[in-house]
N, C-alpha and C positions, 0 to 999 in steps of 0.2 A: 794281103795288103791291109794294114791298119789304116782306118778311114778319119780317124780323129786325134792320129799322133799331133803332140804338143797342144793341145786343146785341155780347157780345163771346161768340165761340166757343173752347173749345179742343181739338182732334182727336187725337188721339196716332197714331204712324205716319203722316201722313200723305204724306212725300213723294211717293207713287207712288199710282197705285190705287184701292180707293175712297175710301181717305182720305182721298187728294186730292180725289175726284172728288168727297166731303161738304165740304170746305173752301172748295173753289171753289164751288159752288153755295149756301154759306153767306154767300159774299161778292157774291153777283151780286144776294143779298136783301138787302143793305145790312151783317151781322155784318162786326165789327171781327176776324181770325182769329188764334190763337197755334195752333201745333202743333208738335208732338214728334217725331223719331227718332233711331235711335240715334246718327247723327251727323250733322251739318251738310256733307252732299257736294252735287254739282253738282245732281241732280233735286231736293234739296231748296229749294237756293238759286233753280233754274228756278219751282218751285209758288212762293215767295215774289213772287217776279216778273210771274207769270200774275197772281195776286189782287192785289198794289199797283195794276196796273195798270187794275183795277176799280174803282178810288176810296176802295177803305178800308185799314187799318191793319193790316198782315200781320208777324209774325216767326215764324223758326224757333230752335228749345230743342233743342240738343243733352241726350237724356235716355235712359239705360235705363231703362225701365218696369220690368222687373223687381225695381226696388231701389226698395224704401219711401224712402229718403231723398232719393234722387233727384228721385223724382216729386214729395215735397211741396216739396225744394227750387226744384222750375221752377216750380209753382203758387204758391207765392210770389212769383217773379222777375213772372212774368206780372200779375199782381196790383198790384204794383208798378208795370210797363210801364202794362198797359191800363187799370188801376182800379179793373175789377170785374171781375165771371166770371160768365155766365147759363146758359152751356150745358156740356157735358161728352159727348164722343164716344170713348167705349173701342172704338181701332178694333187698337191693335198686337196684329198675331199670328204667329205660325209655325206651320208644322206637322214634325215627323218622322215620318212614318205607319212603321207596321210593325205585322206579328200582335203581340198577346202576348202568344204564347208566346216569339216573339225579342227583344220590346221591351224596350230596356235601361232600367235607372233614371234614368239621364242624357237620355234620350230624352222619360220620363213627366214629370222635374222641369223641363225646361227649356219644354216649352209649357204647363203648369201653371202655372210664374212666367211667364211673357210677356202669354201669355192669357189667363187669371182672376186671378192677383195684381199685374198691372196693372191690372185693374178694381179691386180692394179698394184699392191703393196711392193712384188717385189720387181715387176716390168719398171715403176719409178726407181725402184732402185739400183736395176742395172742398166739401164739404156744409157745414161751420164758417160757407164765404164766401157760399154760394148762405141756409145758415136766417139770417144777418145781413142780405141781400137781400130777404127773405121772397120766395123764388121760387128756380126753375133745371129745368133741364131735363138728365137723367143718361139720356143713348144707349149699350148697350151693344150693341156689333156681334157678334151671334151666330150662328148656324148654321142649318140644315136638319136636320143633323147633331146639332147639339145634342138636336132634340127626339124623332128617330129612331133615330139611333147608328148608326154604319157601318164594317162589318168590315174592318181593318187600319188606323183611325183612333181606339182606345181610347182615347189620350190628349186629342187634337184633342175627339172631342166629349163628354170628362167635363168636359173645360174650359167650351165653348161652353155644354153644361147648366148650368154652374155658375154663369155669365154670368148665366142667365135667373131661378135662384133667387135670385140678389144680388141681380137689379132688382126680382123684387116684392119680396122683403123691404125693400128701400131704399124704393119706392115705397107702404110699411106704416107705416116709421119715419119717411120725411119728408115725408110728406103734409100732417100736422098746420103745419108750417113751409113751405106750398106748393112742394116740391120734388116733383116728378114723373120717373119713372123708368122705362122700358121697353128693351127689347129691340125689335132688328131681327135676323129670320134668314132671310138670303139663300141659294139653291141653285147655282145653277152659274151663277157668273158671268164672264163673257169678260174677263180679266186677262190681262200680262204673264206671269202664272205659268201659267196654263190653255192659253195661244197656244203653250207649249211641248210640249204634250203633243200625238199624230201627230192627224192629222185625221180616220182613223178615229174614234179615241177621241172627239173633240168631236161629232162628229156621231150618232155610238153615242148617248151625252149626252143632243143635243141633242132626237134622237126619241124619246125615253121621259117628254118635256115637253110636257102639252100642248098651251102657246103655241109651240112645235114653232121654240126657240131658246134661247140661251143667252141671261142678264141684260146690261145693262151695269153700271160702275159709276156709274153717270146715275140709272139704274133705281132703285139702293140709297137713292144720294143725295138724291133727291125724296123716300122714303122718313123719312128724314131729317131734312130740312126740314119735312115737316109734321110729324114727333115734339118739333122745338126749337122749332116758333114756335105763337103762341097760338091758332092751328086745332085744333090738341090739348090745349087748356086742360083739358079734363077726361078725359082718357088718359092712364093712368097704370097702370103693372104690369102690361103688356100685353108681348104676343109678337105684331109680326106679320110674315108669312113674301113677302119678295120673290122669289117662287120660280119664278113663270108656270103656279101649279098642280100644282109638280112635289112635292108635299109636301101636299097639302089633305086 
């Protein structure tokens, strides 16, 4: 059973990761995919490729999230392309970790706009199209972090917090217009960024987890998928942690 036939999704970040790995898994349920980064290079053009080849209706939007006008400008463009718009995945992040006491300003503002005012930027932008829909589904990809906080990532998880207060309040305000809004917050997950750090370290990690490994980005993405499709019809302003219990 396709869970998201005639759905059309849209992911931000997703060329890589779990972006990807929610867009693709968005499409293998029948959703029509648009996604965001910041530039249209080869991995991105690859993800477009992967999901056409699924049977549905894939592009990529060259867009900085960080910028208000941006973001509503590809929400439009999309809208245009696809139709319509049912779901909404705040997945663009960065991090610059540092104590701070060294942490620069440039530091604190630049994953502050990536990571939570790319959620405000593009939630304004589609709630208009989602309460004229009477329906939508708003994922914000948030943290472990977020809800625990972790020393020399002050900035990374006032963001990811910030994530989780926007989705209930979203999911208070647009309720009434059946728009439903939650948080995912995932722990240590096995990425392209994580594969870089030594093997001690992953392993250190990975034994302090009960399920005694790190996530995939599969793991989130299932996650995911039952937040956008109507199995979660009545979930909404929720937080729940893909963690393996590393966070319970």
């Amino acid at each position: 059973m396709k869970l998201l036939e005639g759905k059309v999704a849209l992911v931000t970040g997703a060329a890589r990761g779990i972006g990807k790995a929610v867009a693709v898994r968005f499409a293998q349920h029948g959703a029509d995919v648009a996604f965001t980064d910041l530039q249209i290079n080869e991995a991105a053009e690859q993800t477009v490729a992967e999901i056409e080849a699924l049977g549905v209706k894939c592009k990529a939007y060259a867009s900085n999230a960080a910028s208000f006008d941006e973001s509503h400008d590809v929400v439009k463009q999309i809208v245009e392309d696809f139709g319509r718009l049912d779901i909404l995945v705040n997945n663009a992040g960065i991090t610059k970790d540092g104590l701070m006491m060294r942490m620069s300003e440039a530091q604190w503002d630049a994953v502050i706009n990536v990571n939570l005012k790319s959620a405000f930027n593009f939630i304004h932008a589609v709630t208009p199209i989602m309460a004229r829909q009477r329906g939508g589904s708003i994922i914000n990809m948030s943290s472990v972090v977020g809800v625990s906080g972790n020393a020399g990532q002050c900035n990374y998880s006032a963001s990811k917090a910030g994530m989780i207060g926007l989705a209930k309040s979203i999911a208070k305000e647009m309720g009434p217009r059946g728009i439903r809004a939650n948080c995912i917050a995932p722990g240590f997950i096995i990425t392209e960024m994580t594969n870089q750090l030594p093997q001690e370290v992953r392993d250190a990690w990975a034994s302090q987890i009960p399920l005694r490994r790190g996530g995939t980005p599969e793991d989130v993405a299932d996650v995911a998928l039952f937040l956008a499709s109507d199995l979660s019809s009545y979930v909404s302003g929720q937080v729940i942690h893909c963690c393996g219990a590393m966070n319970c």
